[in-house]
C-alpha positions in Angstrom: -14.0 7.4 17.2 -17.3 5.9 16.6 -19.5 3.9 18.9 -22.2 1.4 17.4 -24.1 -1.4 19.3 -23.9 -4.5 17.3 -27.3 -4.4 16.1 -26.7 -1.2 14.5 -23.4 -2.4 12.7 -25.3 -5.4 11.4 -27.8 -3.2 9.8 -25.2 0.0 8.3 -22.1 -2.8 8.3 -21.4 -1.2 5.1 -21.4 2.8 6.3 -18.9 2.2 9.1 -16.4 0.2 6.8 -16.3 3.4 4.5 -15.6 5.4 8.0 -13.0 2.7 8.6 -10.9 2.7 5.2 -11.0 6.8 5.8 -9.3 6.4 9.3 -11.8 6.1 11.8 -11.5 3.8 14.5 -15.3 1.8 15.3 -16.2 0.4 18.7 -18.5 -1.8 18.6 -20.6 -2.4 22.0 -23.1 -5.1 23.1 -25.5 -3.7 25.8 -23.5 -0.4 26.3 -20.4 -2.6 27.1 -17.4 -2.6 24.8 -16.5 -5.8 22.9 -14.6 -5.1 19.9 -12.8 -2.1 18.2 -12.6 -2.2 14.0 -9.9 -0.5 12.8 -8.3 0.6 9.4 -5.6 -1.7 7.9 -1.8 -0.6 7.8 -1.9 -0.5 4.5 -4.9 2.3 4.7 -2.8 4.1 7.8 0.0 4.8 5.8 -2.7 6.6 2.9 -3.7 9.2 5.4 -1.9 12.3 5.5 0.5 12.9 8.3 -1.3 16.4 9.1 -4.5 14.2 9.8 -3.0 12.2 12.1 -1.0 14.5 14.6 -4.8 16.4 14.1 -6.7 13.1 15.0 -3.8 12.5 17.8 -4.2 16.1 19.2 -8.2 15.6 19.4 -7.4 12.8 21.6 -5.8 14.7 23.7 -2.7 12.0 23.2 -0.2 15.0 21.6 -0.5 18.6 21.7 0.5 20.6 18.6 2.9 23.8 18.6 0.5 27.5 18.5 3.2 29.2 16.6 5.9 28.5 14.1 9.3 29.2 15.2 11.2 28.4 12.8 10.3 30.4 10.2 11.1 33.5 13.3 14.7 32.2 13.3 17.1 35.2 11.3 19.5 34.0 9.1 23.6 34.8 10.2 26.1 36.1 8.1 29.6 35.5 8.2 32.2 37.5 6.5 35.5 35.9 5.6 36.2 33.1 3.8 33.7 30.1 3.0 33.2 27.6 5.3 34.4 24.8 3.0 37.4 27.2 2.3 38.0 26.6 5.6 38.2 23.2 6.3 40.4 22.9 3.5 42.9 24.4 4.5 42.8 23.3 7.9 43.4 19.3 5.9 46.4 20.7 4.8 
């Protein structure tokens, strides 16, 4: 998140709208007090990737992402027997 006094924004408005349409969020202050907060569009949410959004989320300290992948650890189970689908069937019947 970006923070610009106003006087600043007047001068690079154009700069922080690129930062905005990329999915950066701009706070805009007026004497080192907050007054307003620009913010991408819906529309330009949705374009972002949803890896750069738990990653922006998790840099907020708002989310906290899993350190390993378990569910590629999980073995696969095999059953002998009949199918499963087999199964069922003849358990209709």
């Amino acid at each position: 998140m970006n923070v610009v006094g106003v006087k600043e924004l007047k001068s690079r408005l154009t700069q922080y709208l690129r930062r905005t349409k990329k999915g950066e969020e701009v706070v805009v202050t007026e004497r080192g007090k907050p007054i307003a907060v620009i913010r991408p569009t819906e529309a330009n949410l949705s374009a972002t990737s949803l890896e750069t959004k738990l990653t922006e989320l998790a840099r907020e300290r708002k989310i906290m992402l899993p350190r390993k992948k378990f569910l590629s650890k999980i073995p696969l189970i095999k059953i002998s027997g009949s199918s499963i689908s087999a199964t069922v069937l003849e358990d209709r019947r």
